[in-house]
C-alpha positions in Angstrom: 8.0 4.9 11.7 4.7 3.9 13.2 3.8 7.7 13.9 3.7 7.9 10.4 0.6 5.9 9.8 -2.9 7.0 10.2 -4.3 7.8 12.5 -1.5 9.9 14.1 0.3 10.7 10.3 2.7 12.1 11.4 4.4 11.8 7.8 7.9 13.1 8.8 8.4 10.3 11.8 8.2 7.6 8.6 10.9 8.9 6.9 12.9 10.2 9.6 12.2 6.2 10.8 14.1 5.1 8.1 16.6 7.4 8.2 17.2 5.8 12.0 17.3 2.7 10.4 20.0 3.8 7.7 22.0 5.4 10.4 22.6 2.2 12.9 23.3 0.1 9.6 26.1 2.2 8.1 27.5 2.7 11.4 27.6 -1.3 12.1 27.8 -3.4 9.0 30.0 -6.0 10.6 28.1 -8.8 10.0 25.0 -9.8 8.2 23.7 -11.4 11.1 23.8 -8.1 13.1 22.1 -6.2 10.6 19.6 -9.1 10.7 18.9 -8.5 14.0 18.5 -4.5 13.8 15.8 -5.3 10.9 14.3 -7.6 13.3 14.0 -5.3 16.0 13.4 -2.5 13.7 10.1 -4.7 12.6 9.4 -5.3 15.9 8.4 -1.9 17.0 7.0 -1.2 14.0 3.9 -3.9 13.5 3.8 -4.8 17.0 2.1 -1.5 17.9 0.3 -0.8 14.1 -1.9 -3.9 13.9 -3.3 -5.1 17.3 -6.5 -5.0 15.7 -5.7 -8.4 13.7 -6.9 -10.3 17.4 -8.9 -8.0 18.7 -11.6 -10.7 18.6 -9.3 -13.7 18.0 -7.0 -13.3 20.8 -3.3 -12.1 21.0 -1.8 -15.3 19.3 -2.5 -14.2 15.9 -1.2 -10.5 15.9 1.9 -11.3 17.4 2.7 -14.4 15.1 1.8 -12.0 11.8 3.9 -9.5 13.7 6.9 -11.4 14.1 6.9 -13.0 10.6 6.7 -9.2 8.8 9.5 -8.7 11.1 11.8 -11.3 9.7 10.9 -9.8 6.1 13.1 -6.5 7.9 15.4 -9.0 9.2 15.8 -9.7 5.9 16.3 -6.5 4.6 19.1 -5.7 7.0 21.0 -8.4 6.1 20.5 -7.5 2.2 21.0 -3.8 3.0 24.3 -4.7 4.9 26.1 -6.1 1.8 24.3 -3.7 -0.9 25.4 -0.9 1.3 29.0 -1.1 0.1 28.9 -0.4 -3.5 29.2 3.5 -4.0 25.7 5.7 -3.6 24.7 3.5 -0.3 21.5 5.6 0.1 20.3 4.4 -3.2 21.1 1.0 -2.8 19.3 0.9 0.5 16.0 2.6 -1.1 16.1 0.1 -4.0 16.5 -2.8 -1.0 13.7 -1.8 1.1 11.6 -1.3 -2.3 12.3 -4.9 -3.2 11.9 -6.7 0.4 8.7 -4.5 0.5 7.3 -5.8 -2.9 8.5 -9.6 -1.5 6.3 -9.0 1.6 3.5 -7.8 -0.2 3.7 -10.6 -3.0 4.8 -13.7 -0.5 3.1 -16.1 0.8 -0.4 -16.4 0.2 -0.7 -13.4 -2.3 0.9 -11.5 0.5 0.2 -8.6 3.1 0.9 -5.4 1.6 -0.9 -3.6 4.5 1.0 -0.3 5.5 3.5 -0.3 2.8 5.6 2.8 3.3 3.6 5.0 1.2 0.2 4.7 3.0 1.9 6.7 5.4 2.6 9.2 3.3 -1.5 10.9 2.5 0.1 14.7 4.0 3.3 14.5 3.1 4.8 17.1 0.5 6.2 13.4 -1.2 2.6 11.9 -2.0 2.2 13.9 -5.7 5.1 10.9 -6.6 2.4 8.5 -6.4 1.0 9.8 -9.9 4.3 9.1 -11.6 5.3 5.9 -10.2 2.4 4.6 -8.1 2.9 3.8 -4.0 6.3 1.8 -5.0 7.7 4.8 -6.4 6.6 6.5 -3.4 7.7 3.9 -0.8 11.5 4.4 -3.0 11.3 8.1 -2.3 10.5 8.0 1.0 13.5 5.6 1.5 15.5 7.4 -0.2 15.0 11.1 1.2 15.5 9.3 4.6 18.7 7.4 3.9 20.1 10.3 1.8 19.1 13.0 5.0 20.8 10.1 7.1 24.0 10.0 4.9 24.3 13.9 4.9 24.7 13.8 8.7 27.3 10.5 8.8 29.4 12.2 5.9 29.5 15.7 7.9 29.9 14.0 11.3 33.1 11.7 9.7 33.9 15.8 7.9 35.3 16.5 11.5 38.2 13.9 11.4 38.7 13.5 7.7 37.7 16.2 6.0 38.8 15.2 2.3 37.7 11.9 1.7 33.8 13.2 3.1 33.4 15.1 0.6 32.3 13.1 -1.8 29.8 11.4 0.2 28.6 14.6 1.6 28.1 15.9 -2.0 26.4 13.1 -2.8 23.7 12.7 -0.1 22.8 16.3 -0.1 22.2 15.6 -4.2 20.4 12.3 -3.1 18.8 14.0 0.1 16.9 16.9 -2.2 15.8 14.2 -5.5 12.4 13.3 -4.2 11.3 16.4 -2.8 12.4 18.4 -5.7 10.6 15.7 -7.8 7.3 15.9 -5.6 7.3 19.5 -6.0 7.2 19.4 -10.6 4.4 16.7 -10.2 2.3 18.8 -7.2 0.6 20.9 -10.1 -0.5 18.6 -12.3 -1.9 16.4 -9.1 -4.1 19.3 -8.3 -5.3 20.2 -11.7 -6.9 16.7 -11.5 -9.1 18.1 -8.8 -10.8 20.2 -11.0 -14.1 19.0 -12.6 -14.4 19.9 -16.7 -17.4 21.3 -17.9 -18.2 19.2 -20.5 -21.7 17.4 -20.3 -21.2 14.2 -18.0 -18.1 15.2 -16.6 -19.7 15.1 -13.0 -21.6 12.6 -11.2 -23.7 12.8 -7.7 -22.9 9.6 -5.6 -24.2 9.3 -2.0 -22.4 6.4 -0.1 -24.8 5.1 2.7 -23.3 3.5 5.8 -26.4 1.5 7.9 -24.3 0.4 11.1 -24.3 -3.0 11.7 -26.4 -4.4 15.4 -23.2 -5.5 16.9 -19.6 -5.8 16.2 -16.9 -8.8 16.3 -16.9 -11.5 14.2 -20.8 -12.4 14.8 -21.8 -9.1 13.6 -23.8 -10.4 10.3 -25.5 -12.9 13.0 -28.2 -10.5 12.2 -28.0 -10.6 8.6 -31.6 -9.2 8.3 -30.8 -6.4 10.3 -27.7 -5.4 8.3 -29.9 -5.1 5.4 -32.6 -3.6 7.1 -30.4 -1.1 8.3 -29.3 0.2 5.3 -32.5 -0.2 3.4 -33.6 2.3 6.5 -30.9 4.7 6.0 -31.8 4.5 2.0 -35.1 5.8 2.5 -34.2 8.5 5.0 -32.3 9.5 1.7 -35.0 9.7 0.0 -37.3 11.5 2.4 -34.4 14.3 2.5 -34.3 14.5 -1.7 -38.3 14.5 -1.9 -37.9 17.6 1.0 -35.5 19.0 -1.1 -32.6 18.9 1.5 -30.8 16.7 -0.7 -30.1 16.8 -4.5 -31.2 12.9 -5.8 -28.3 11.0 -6.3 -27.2 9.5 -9.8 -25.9 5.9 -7.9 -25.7 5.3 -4.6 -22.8 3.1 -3.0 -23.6 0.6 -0.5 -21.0 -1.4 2.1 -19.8 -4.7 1.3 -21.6 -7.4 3.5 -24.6 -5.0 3.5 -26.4 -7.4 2.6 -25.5 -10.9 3.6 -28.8 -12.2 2.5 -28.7 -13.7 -1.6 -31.3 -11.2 -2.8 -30.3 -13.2 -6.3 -32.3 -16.2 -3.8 -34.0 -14.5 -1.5 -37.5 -13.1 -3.0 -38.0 -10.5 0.5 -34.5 -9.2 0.2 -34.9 -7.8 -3.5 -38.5 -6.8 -3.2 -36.7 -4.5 -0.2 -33.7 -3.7 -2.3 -36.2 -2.9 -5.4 -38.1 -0.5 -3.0 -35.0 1.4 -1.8 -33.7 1.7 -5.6 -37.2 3.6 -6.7 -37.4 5.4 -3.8 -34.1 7.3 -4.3 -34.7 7.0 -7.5 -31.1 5.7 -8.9 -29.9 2.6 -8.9 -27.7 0.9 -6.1 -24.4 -0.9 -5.5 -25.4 -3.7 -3.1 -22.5 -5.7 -1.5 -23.8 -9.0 -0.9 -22.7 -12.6 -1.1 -23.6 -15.0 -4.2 -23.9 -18.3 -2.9 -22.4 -20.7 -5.5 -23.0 -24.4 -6.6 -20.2 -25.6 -5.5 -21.0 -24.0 -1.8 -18.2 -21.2 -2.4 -19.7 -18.6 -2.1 -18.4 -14.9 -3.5 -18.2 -11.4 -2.6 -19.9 -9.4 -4.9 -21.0 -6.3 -5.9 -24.8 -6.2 -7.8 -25.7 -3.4 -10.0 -29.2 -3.3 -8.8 -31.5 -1.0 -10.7 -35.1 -0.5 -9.7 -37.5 -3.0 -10.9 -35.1 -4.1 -13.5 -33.4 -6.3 -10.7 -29.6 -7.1 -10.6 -28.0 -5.7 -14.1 -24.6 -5.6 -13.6 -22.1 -7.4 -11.0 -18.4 -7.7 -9.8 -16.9 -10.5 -7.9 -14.2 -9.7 -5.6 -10.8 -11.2 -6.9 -8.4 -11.3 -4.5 -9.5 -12.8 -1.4 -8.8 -12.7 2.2 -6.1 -15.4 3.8 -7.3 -16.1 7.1 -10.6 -14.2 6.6 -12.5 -15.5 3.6 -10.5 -18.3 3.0 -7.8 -20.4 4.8 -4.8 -21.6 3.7 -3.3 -25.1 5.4 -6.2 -25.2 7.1 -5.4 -28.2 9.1 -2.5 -26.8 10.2 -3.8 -23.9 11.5 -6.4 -25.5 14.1 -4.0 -26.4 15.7 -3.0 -23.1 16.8 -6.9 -21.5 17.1 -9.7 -22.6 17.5 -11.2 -19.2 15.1 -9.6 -21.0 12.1 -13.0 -22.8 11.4 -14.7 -20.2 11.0 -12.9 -18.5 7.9 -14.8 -19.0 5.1 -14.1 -21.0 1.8 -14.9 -17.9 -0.5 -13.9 -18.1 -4.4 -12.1 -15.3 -6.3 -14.0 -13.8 -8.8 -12.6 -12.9 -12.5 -13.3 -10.3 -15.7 -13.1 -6.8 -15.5 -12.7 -4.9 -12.4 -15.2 -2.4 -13.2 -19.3 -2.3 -13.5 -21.4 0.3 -15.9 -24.1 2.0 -14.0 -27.3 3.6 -16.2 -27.5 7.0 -14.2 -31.2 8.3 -14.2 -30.6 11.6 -15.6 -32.0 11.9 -19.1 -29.6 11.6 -21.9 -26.9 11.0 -19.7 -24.4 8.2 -21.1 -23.2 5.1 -18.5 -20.7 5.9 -15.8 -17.9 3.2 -15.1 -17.1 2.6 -11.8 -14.5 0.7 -11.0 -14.6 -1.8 -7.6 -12.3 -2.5 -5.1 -13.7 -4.5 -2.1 -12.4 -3.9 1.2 -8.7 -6.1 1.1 -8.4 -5.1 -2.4 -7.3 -1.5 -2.3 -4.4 -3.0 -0.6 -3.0 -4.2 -3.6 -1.6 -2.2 -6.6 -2.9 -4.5 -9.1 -6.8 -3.7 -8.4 -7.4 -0.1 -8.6 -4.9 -0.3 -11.4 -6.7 -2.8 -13.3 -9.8 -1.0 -13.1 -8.8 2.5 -14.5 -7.2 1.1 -17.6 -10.6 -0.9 -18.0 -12.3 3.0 -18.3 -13.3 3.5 -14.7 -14.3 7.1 -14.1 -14.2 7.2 -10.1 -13.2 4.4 -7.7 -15.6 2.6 -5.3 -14.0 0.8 -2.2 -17.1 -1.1 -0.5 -15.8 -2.3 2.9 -17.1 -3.9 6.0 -14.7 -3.1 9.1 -17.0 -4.3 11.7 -15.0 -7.4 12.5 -12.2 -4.7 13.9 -14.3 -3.1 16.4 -13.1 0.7 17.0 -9.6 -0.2 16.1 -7.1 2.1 14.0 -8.1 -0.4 11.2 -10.3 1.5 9.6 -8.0 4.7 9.5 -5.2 2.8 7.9 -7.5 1.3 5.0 -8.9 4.8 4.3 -5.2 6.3 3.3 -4.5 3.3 0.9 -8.0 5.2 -1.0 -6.3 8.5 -0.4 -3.1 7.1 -2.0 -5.1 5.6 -4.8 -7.1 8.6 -5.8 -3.6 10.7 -6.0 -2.0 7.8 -8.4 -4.6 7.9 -10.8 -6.4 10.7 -10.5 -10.1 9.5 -9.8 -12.1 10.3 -6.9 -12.6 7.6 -4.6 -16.2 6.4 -2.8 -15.5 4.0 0.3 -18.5 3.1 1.6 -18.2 1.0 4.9 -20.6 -0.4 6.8 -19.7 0.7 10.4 -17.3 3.9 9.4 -15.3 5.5 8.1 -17.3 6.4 5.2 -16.0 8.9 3.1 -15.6 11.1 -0.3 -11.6 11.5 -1.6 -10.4 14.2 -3.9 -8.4 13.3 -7.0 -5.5 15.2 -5.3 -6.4 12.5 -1.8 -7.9 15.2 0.3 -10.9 14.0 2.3 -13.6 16.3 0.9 -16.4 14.7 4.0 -16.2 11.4 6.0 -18.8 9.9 8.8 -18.2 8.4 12.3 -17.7 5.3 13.6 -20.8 2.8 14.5 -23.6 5.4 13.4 -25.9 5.6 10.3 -24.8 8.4 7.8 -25.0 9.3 3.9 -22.5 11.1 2.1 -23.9 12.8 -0.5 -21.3 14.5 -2.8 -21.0 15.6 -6.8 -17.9 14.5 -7.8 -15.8 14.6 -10.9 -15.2 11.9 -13.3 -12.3 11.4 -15.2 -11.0 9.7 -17.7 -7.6 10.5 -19.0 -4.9 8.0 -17.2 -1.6 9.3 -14.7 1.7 8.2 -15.7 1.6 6.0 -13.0 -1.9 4.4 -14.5 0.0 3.5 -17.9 3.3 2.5 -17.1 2.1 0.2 -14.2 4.2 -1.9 -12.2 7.6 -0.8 -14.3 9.2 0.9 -11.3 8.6 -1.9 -8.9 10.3 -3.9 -11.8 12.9 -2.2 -12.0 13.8 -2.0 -8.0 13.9 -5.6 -7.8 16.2 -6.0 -11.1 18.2 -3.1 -9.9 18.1 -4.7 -6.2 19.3 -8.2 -7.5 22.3 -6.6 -10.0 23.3 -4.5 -7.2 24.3 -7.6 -5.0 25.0 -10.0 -7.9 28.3 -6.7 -7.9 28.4 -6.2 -4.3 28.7 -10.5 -3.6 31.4 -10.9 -6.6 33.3 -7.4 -5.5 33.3 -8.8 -1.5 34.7 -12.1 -2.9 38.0 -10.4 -5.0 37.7 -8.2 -2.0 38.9 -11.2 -0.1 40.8 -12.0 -2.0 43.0 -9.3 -2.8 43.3 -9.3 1.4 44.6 -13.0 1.2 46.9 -12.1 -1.3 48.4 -9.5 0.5 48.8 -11.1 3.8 46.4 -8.4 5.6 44.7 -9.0 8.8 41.7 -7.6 7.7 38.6 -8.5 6.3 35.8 -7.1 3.9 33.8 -6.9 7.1 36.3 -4.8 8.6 35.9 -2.0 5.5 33.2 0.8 6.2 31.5 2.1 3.1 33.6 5.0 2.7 36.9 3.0 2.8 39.3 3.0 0.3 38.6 -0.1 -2.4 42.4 -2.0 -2.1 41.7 -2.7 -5.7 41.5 0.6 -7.1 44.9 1.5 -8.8 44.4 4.7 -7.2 44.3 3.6 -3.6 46.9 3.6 -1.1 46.1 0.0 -0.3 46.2 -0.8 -3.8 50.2 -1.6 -4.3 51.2 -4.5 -1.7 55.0 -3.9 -0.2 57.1 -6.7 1.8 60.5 -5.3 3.9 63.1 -4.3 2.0 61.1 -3.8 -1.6 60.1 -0.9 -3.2 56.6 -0.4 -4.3 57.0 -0.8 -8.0 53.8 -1.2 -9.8 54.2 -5.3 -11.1 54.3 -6.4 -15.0 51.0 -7.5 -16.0 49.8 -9.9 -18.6 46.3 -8.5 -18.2 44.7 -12.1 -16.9 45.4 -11.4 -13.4 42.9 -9.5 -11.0 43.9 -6.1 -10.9 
């Protein structure tokens, strides 16, 4: 499953990943404890190799403890999986599980680490168009499911050779489950790719250049420098303006900086908005400065600043959900002990309000453009780009700051949650970063132009704007709702039909037990089942008087 993720995306290896997954569990549900165990390990070779960038500068201690706790949330869902498994259509109830221990990973604790949820791994697969009917946990279902389902076919046809009568069923029904998602992807394809295409109406279009400045040094000391941050991309602003006064460039109506571009308050610092000011009337538009706002109360906030020529600061956005372990620290007493980098998280606050800022573009007559803002750990989260095209945003902005990765894979793996984004509600994306990768999405997620790593570069790009909403825009988080609901009736059923399970098998003097029974055994309680009527030496096998209270 890991060759699914960026940078290799490889999209097939993530589901035929889970189909592996699907396989070893059917063929050994003996215990929940095993299955435990094959999630664990499962988990293991998953985040073990994705995110060694998490101690890149922090040391090893770190990526393998995060490591091994997302493992035990797939230790968790093999021992779920093992007892959901039993009830009829296993391949479903296995797609609904994994949906709902993904959705617990990405909730619990500490708001949660939805990083690499299975549908980021999904930006050039046929199944991404899903995304714009159910967002990335409708995806991360159909992913699940046209694994398990593929896995299924080949159990039923490879149990086909010895019992060729009772596989048919199951056969029947994983091809029908195996064929769902992509047949699904394939109706929602063309109205994905319509969204790629710009209307002609006045205002329907807007220029944006994204500006990345480089950063003097990476690691975790890279705003030591904070002047030359700013300095950097006040440089590479002008060089933007040079190119548009030339004519090599058309003028921009916004231009997108990086968060942390500039670390210095220009809100308090006189030299850092006469330089943003300058910049601003240079290019002739007004600019979207990450910064940080430093607060009474000595929290500071990451924010976004509308700043507009001489008018100053007009607009702003504070980033709401914040870092664990980054820009704030949980238990932080506790977790000195284990580091000595945990001082130096920060004590950021969230912000609140709307997730979007209006921006005045410069071209006569033109109305406001809302652009809605996710900051860096945001676009993680479903909630945030979500939140921001039902307030009216037009096109996405994802100002991020991946210097304190190095030249890790990082950087690729936050770019395909944008891609993923842009497909689920149909808006072009902006990410501006401040070391790379910089880049310009589609509405459809194709990467219309992206920079290098750890070089200055501006993206200049007319884009369209949009405002009508996907299906997966309005109905929101419904079909991660309904996973879990489904998830916890499912083994509510499975738990009470294991228990008259056992029972029936006490009853009937068997040696066997429910974790002897295979999914595609025979229910002993079914009237129809050979197992059903209980016989003793010498009796006949006479169907017994009932009063209807007893189990039947």
């Amino acid at each position: 499953m890991w060759g699914g993720f960026p940078p290799r995306n490889h999209f097939l290896l993530g589901i035929l990943g889970v189909a592996l997954l699907y396989a070893v569990l059917a063929s050994d549900m003996s215990t929940a404890r095993r299955s435990a165990w094959y999630g664990f390990t499962f988990g293991l070779g998953l985040w073990l190799p994705l995110i060694p960038w998490v101690g890149v500068y922090v040391g090893p201690v770190p990526w393998i403890a995060l490591s091994v706790v997302l493992s035990i949330y797939l230790a968790l869902f093999g021992a779920l999986a093992t007892v959901m498994m039993r009830l009829p259509g296993a391949p479903v109830w296995f797609a609904l599980t994994w949906t709902t221990v993904e959705w617990a990973r990405s909730s619990f604790p500490f708001g949660g680490f939805p990083w690499a949820a299975t549908a980021f791994g999904q930006i050039n697969s046929p199944l991404v168009s899903i995304a714009a009917l159910g967002g990335a946990p409708l995806l991360t279902f159909a992913v699940a499911l046209t694994g398990a389902g593929a896995a299924g076919l080949v159990l039923a046809a490879v149990r086909a050779r010895a019992a060729w009568p009772t596989a048919v069923r199951p056969a029947a029904a994983a091809a029908v489950i195996t064929v769902i998602a992509p047949v699904t992807a394939a109706m929602m394809w063309p109205s994905v790719h319509a969204a790629t295409r710009a209307r002609d109406a006045p205002g329907s279009t807007l220029t944006v250049a994204a500006v990345q400045g480089n950063v003097p040094r990476l690691g975790l000391d890279f705003n030591a420098q904070r002047r030359a941050v700013l300095d950097n991309h006040i440089r590479e602003t002008l060089v933007l303006a040079a190119s548009i006064k030339a004519g090599r460039q058309p003028r921009p109506d916004v231009v997108l900086w990086p968060e942390n571009a500039s670390d210095i308050d220009p809100l308090d610092n006189p030299d850092a908005a006469e330089e943003i000011t300058a910049a601003s009337v240079a290019v002739g538009a007004p600019i979207l400065v990450g910064t940080l706002i430093d607060n009474e109360d000595n929290r500071p906030t990451n924010t976004v600043l509308v700043w507009n020529g001489n008018d100053g600061a007009i607009g702003r956005y504070d980033k709401h959900i914040i870092q664990p372990f980054g820009e704030y620290l949980p238990w932080r007493s506790f977790f000195r002990l284990f580091s000595s980098y945990a001082d130096r998280a920060g004590n950021f606050r969230p912000g609140s309000g709307p997730s979007v800022v209006q921006v005045r573009t410069p071209r006569a007559g033109s109305p406001s453009v809302t652009i809605g803002v996710s900051t860096c750990w945001e676009v993680a989260f479903d909630r945030s780009p979500r939140s921001a095209v039902r307030a009216g945003a037009q096109l996405l902005y994802v100002p991020t700051n991946n210097a304190t990765f190095g030249r890790t894979e990082m950087t690729y793996q936050q770019l395909a949650m944008s891609q993923i984004r842009a497909v689920e509600h149909g808006r072009s994306v902006v990410v501006a970063a401040t070391t790379g990768v910089s880049a310009i999405v589609e509405p459809d997620g194709r990467l219309r132009s992206r920079t290098s790593f750890f070089t200055p570069a501006t993206l200049v790009a007319r884009i369209p704007l949009h405002t009508d909403q996907t299906v997966a825009t309005r109905i929101g988080p419904l079909p991660q709702h309904l996973a879990v609901g489904l998830t916890l009736i499912g083994f509510l059923v499975s738990v009470g039909r294991r228990i008259r399970l056992n029972r029936h098998l006490a009853a009937s003097g068997s040696d066997r037990s429910v974790g002897d029974l295979s999914p595609t055994d025979p229910d002993p309680t079914d009237a129809n089942s050979p197992d059903s009527r209980v016989t003793t030496p010498g009796t006949h096998a006479e169907p017994e008087e009932t009063d209807g209270t007893a189990d039947t």
